[in-house]
Each structure stands twice: as C-alpha cells, then as structure tokens.
mmCIF file of the N, C-alpha and C atoms, coordinates in Angstrom:
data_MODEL
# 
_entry.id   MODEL 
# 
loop_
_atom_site.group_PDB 
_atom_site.id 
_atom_site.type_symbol 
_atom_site.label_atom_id 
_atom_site.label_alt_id 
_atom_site.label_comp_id 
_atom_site.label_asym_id 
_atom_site.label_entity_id 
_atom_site.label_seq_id 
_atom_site.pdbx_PDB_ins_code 
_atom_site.Cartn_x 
_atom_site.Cartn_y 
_atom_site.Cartn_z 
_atom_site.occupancy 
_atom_site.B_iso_or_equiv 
_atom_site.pdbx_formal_charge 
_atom_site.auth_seq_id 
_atom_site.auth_comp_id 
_atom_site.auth_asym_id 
_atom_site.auth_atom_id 
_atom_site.pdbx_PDB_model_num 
ATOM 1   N N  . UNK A 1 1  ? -11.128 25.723 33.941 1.00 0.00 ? 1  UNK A N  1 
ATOM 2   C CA . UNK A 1 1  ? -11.347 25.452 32.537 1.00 0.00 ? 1  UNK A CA 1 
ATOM 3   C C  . UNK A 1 1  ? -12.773 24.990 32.264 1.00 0.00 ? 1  UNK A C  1 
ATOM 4   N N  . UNK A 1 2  ? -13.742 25.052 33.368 1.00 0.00 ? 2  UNK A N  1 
ATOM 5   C CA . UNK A 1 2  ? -14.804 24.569 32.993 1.00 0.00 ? 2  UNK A CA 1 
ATOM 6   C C  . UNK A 1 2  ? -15.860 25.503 31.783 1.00 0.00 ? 2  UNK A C  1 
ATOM 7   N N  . UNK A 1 3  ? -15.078 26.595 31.395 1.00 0.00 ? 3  UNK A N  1 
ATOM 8   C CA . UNK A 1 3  ? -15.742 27.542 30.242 1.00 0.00 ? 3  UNK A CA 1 
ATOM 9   C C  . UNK A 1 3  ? -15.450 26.679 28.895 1.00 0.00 ? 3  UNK A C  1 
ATOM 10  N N  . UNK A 1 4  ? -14.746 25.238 28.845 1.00 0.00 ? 4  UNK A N  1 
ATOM 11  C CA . UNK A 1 4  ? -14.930 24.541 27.690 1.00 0.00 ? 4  UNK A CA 1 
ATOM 12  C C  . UNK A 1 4  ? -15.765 23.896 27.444 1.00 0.00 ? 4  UNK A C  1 
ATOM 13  N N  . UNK A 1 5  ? -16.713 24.172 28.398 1.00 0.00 ? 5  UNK A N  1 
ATOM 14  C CA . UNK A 1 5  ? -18.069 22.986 28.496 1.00 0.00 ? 5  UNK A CA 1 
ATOM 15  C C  . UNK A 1 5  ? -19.201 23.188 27.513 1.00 0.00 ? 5  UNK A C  1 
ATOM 16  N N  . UNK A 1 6  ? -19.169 22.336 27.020 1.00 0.00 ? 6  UNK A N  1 
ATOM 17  C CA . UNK A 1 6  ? -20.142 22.507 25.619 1.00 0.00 ? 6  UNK A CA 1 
ATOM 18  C C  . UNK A 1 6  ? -19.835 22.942 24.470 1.00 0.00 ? 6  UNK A C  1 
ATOM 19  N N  . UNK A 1 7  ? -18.211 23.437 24.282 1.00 0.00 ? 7  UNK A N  1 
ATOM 20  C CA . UNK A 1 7  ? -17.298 23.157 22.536 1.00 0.00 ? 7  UNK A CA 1 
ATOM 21  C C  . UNK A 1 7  ? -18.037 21.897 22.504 1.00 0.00 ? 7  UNK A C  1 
ATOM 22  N N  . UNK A 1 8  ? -16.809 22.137 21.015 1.00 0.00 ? 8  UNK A N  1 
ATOM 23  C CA . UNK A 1 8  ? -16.648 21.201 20.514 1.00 0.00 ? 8  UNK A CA 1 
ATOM 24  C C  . UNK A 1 8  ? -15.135 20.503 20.961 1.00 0.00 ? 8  UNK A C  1 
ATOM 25  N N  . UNK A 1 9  ? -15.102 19.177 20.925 1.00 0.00 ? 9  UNK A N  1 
ATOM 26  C CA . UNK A 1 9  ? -13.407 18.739 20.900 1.00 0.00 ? 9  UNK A CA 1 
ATOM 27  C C  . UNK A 1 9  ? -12.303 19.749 20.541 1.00 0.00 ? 9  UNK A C  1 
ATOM 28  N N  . UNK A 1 10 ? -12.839 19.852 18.905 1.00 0.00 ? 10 UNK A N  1 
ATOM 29  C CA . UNK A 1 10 ? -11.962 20.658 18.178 1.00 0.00 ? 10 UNK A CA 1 
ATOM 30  C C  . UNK A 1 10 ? -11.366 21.913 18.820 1.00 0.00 ? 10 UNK A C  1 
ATOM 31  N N  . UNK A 1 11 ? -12.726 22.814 19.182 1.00 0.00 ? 11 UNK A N  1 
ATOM 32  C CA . UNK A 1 11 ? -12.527 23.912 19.765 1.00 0.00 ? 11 UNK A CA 1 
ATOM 33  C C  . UNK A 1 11 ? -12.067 24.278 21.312 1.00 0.00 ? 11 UNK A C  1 
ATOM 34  N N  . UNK A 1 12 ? -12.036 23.054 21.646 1.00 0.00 ? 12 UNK A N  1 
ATOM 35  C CA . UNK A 1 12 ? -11.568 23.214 23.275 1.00 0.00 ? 12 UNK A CA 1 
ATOM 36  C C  . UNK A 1 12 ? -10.459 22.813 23.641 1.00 0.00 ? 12 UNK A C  1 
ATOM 37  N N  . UNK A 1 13 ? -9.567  21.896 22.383 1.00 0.00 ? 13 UNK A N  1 
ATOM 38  C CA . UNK A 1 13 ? -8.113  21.628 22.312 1.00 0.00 ? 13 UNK A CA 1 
ATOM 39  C C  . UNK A 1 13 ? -7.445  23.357 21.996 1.00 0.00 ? 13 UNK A C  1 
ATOM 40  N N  . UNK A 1 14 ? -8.247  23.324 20.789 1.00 0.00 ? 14 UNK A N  1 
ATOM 41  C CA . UNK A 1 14 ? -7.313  24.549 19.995 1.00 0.00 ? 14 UNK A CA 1 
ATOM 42  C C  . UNK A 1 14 ? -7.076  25.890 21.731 1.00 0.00 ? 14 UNK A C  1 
ATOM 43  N N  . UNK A 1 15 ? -7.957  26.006 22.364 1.00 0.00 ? 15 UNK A N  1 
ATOM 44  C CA . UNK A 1 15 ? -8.201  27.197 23.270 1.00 0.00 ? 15 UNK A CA 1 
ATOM 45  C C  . UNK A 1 15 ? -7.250  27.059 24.276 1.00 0.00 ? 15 UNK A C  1 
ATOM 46  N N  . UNK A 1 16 ? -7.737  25.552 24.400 1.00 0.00 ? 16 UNK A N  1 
ATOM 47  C CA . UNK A 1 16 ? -6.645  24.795 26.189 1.00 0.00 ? 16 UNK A CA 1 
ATOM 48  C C  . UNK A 1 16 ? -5.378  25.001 25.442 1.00 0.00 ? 16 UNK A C  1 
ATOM 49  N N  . UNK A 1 17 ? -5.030  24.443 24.427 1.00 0.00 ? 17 UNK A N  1 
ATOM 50  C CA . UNK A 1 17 ? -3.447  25.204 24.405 1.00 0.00 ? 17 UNK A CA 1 
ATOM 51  C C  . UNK A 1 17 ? -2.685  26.367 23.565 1.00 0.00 ? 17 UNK A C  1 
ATOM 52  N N  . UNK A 1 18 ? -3.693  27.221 23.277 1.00 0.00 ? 18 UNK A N  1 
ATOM 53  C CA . UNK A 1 18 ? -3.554  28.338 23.410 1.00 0.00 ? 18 UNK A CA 1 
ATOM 54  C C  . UNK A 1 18 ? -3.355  29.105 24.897 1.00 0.00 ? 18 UNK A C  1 
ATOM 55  N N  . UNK A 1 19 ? -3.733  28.890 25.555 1.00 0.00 ? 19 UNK A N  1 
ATOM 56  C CA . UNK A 1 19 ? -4.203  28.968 26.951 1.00 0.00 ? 19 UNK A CA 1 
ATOM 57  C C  . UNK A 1 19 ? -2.877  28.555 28.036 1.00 0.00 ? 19 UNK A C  1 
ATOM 58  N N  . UNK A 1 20 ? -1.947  28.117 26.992 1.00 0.00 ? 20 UNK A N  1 
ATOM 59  C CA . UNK A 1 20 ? -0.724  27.086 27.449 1.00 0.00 ? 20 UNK A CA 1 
ATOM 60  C C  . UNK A 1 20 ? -1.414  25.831 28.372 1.00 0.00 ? 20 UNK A C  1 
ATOM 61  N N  . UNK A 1 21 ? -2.462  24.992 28.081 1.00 0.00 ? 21 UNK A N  1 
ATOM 62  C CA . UNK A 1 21 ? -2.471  23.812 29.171 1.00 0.00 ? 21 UNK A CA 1 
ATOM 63  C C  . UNK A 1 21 ? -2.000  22.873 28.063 1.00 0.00 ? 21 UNK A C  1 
ATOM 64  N N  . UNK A 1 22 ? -1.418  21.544 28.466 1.00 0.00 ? 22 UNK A N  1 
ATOM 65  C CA . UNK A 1 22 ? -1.435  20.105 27.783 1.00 0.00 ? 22 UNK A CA 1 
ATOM 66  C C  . UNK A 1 22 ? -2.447  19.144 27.744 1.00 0.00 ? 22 UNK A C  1 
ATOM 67  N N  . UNK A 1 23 ? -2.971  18.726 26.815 1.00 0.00 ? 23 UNK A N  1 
ATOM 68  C CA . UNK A 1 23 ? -4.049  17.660 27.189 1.00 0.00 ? 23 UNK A CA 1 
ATOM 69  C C  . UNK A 1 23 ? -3.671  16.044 27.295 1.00 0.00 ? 23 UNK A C  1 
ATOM 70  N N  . UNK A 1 24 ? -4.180  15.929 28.644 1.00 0.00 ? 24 UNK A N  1 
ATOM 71  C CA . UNK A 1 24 ? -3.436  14.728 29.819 1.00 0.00 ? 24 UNK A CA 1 
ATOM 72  C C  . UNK A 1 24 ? -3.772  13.611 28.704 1.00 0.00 ? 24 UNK A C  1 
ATOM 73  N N  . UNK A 1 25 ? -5.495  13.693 28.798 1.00 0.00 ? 25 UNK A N  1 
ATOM 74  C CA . UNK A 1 25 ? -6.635  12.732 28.342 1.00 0.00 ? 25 UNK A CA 1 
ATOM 75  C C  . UNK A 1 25 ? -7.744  13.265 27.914 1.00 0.00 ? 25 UNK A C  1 
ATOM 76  N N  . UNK A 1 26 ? -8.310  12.384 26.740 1.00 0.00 ? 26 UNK A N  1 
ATOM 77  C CA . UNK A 1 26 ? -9.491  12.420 26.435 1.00 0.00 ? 26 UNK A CA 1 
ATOM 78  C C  . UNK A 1 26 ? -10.546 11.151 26.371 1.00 0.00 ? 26 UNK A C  1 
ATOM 79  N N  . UNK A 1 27 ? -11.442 11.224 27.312 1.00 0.00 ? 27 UNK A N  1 
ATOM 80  C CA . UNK A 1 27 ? -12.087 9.941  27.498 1.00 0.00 ? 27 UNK A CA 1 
ATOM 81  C C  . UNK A 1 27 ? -13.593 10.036 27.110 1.00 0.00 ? 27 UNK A C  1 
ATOM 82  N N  . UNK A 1 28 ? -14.045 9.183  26.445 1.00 0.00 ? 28 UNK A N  1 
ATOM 83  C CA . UNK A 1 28 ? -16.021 9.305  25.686 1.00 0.00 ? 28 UNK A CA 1 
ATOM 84  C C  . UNK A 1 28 ? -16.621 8.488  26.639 1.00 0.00 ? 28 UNK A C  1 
ATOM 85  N N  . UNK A 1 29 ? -17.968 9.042  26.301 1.00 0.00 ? 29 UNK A N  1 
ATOM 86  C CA . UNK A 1 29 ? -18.882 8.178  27.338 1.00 0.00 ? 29 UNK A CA 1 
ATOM 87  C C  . UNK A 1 29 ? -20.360 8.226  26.571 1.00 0.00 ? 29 UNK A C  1 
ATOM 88  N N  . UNK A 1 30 ? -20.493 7.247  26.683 1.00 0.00 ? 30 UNK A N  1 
ATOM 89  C CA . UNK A 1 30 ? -21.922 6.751  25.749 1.00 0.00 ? 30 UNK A CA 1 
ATOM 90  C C  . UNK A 1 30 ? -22.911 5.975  26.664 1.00 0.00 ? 30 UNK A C  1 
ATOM 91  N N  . UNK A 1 31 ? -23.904 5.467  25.751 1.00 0.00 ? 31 UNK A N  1 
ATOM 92  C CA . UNK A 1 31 ? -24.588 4.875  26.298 1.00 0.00 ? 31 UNK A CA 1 
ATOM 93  C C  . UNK A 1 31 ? -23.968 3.125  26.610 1.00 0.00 ? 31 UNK A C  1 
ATOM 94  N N  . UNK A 1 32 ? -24.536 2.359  27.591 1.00 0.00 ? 32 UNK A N  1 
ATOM 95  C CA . UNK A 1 32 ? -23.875 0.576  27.147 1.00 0.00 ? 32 UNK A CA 1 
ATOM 96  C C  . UNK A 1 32 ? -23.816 0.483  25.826 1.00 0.00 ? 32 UNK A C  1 
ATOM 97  N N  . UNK A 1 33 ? -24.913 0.197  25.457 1.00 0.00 ? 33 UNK A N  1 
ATOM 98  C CA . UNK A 1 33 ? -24.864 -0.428 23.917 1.00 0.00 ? 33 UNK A CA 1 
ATOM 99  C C  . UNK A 1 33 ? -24.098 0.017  22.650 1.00 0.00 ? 33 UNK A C  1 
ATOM 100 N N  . UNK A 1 34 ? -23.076 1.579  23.146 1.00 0.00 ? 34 UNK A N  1 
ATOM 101 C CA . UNK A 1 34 ? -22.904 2.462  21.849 1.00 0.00 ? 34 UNK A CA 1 
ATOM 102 C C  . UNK A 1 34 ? -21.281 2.558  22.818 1.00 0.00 ? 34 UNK A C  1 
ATOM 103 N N  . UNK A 1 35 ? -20.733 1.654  23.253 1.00 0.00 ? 35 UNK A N  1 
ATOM 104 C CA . UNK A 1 35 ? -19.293 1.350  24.271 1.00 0.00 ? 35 UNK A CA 1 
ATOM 105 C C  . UNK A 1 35 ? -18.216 2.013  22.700 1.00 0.00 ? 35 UNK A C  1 
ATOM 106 N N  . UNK A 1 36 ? -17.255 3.052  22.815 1.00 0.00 ? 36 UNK A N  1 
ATOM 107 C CA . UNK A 1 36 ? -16.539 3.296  21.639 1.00 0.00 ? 36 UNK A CA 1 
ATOM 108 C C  . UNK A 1 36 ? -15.508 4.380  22.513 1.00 0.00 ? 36 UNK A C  1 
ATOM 109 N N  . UNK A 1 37 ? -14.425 3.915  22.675 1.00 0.00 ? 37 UNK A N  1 
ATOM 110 C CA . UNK A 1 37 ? -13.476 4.700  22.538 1.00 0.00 ? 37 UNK A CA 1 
ATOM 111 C C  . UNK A 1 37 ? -12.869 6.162  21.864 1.00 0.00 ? 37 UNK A C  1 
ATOM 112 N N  . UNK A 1 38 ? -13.436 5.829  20.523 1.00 0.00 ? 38 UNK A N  1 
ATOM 113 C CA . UNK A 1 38 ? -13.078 6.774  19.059 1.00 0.00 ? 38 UNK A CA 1 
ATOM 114 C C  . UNK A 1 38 ? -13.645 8.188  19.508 1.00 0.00 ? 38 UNK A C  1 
ATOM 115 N N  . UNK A 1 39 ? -13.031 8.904  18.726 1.00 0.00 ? 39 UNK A N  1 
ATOM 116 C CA . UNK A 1 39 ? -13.883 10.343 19.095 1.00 0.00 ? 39 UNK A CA 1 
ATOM 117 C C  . UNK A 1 39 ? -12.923 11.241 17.833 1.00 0.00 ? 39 UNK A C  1 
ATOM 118 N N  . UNK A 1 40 ? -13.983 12.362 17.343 1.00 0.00 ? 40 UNK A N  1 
ATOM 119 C CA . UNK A 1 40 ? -13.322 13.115 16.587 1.00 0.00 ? 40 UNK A CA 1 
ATOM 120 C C  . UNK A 1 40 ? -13.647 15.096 17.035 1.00 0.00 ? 40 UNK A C  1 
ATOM 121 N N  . UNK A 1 41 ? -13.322 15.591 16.362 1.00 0.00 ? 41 UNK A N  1 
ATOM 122 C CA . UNK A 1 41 ? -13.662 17.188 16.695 1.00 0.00 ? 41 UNK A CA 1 
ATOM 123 C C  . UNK A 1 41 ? -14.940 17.572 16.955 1.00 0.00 ? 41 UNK A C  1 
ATOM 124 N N  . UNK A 1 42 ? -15.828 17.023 16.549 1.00 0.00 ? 42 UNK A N  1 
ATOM 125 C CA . UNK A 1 42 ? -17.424 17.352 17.023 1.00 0.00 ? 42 UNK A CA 1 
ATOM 126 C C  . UNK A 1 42 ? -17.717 16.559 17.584 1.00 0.00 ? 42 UNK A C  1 
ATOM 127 N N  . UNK A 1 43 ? -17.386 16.023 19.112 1.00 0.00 ? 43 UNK A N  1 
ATOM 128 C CA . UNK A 1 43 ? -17.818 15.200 19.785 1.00 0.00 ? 43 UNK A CA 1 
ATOM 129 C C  . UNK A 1 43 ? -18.063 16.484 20.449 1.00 0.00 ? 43 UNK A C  1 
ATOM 130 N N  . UNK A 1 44 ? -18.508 16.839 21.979 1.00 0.00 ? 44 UNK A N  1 
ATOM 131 C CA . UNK A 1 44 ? -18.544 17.920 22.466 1.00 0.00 ? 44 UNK A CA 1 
ATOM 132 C C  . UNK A 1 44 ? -18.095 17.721 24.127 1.00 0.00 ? 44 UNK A C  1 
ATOM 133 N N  . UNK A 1 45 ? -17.561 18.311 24.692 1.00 0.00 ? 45 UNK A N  1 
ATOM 134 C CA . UNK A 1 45 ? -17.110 18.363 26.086 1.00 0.00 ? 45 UNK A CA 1 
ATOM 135 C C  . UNK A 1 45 ? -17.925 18.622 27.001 1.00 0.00 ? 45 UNK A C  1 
ATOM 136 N N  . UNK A 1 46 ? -18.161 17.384 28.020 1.00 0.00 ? 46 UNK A N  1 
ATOM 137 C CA . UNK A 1 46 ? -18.817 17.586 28.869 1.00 0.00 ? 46 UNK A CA 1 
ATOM 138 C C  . UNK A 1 46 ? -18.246 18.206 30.168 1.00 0.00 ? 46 UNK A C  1 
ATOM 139 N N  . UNK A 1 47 ? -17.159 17.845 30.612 1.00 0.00 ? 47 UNK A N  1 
ATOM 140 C CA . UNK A 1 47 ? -16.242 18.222 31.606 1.00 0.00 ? 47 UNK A CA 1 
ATOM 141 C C  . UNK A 1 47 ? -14.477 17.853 31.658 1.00 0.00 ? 47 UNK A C  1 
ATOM 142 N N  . UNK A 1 48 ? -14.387 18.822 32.260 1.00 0.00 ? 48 UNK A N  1 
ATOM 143 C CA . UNK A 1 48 ? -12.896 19.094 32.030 1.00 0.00 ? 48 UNK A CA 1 
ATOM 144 C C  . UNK A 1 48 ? -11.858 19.134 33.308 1.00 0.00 ? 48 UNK A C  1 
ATOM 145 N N  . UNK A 1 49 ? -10.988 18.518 33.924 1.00 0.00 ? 49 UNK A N  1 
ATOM 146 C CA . UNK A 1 49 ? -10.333 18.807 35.045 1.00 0.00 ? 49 UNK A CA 1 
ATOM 147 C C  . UNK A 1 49 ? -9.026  18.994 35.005 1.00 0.00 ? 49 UNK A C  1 
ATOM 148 N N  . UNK A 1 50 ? -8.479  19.953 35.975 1.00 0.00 ? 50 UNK A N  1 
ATOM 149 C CA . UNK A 1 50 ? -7.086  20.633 35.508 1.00 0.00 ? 50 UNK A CA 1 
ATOM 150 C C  . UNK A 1 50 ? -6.531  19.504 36.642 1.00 0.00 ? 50 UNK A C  1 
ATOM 151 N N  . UNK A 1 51 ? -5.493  19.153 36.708 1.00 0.00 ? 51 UNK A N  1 
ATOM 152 C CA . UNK A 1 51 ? -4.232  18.746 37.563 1.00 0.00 ? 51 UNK A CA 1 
ATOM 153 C C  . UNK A 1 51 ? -3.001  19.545 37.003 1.00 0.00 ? 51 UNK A C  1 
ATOM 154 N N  . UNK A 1 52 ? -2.618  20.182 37.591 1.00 0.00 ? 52 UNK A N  1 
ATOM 155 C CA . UNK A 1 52 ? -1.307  21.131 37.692 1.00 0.00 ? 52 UNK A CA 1 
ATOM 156 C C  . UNK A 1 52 ? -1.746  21.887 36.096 1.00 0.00 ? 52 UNK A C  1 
ATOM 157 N N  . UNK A 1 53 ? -0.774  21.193 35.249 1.00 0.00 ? 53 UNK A N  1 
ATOM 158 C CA . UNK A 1 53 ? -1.558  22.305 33.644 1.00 0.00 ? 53 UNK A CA 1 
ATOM 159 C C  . UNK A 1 53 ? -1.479  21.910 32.628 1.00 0.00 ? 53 UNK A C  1 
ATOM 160 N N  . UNK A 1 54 ? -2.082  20.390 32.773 1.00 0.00 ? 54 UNK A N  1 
ATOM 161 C CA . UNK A 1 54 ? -2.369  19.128 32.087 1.00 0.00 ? 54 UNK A CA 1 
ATOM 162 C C  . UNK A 1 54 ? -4.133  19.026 32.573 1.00 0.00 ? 54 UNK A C  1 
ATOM 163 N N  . UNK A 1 55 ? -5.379  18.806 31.551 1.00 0.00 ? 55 UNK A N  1 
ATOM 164 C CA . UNK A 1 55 ? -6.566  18.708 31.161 1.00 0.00 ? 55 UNK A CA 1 
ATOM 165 C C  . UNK A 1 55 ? -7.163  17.547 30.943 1.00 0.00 ? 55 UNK A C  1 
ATOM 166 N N  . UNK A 1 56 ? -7.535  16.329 31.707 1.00 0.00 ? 56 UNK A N  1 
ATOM 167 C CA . UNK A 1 56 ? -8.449  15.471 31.509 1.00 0.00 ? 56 UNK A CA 1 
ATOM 168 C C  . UNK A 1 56 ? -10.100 15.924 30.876 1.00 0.00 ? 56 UNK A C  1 
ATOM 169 N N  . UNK A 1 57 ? -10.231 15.304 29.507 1.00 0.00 ? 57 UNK A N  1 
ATOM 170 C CA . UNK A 1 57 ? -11.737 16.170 29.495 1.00 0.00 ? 57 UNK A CA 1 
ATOM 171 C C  . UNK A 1 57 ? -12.630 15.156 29.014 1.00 0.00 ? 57 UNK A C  1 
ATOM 172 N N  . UNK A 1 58 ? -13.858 14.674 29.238 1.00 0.00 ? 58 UNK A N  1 
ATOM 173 C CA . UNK A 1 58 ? -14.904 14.045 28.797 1.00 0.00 ? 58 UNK A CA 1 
ATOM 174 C C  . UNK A 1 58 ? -15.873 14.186 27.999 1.00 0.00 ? 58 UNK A C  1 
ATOM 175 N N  . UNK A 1 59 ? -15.663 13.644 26.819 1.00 0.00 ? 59 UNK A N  1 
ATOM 176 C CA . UNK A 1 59 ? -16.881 14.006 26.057 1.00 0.00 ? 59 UNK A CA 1 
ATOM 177 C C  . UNK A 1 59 ? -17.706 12.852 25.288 1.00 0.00 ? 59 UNK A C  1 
ATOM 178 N N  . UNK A 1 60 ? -18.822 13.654 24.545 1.00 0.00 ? 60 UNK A N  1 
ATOM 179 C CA . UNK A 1 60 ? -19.708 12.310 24.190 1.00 0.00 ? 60 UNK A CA 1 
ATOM 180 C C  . UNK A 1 60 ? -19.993 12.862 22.692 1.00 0.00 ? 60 UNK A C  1 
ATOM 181 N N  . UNK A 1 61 ? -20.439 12.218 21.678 1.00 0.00 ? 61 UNK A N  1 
ATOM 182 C CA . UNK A 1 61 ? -20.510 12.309 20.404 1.00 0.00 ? 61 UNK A CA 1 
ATOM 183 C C  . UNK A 1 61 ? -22.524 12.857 20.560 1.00 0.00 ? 61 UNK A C  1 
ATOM 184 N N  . UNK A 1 62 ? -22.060 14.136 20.193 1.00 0.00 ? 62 UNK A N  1 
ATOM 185 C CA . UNK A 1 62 ? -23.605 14.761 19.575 1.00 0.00 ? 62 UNK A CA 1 
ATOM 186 C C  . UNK A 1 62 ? -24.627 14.049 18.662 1.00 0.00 ? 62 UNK A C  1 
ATOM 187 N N  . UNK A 1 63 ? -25.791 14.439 19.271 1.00 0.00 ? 63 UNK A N  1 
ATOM 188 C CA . UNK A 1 63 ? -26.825 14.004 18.369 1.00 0.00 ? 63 UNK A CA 1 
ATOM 189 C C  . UNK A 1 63 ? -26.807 14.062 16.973 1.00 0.00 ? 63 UNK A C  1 
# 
C-alpha cells in the first residue's frame, strides 16, 4: 500500500477501502512545539503499513 504515499487522508481512506483493507490507525506527527493528535482529509500520508488487511498510516498536516 505504499502507492498511498503522498494523498491526501481523504483520498487514501476512500482507495484503502475500496481496495477492501480496514483502517487499524491513524497517527500525526509534527513538529515538538505543534504536539496535536487532530487530523482532517488534507493532512497527507506519509507511510502506511499493512498487518494482515488492516492499515496503520502516518500523516502530517501540509504546509
């Protein structure tokens, strides 16, 4: 699944389960000072890992 790399959130949910996977998790990563949980559809995916056909994916909120 690493061809989701560089959607958007939005667009890499809609595909992964089209695709039939489940999404396990979604976890952000910022800088220290900008620490935030939250995330919406234009955050963008940095990486993605399959376990069986459930999707952990990481992303960070665009410039």
């Amino acid at each position: 699944m690493s061809r989701l790399t560089g959607y958007t959130l939005g667009d890499a949910v809609r595909q992964a389960e089209k695709d039939g996977f489940e999404i396990e998790k979604i976890t952000v990563t910022a800088p220290p000072k900008m620490q935030s949980q939250e995330y919406d559809d234009t955050f963008r995916v940095l990486r993605v890992t399959v376990s069986e056909n459930k999707l952990s994916i990481l992303v960070c909120k665009p410039l």
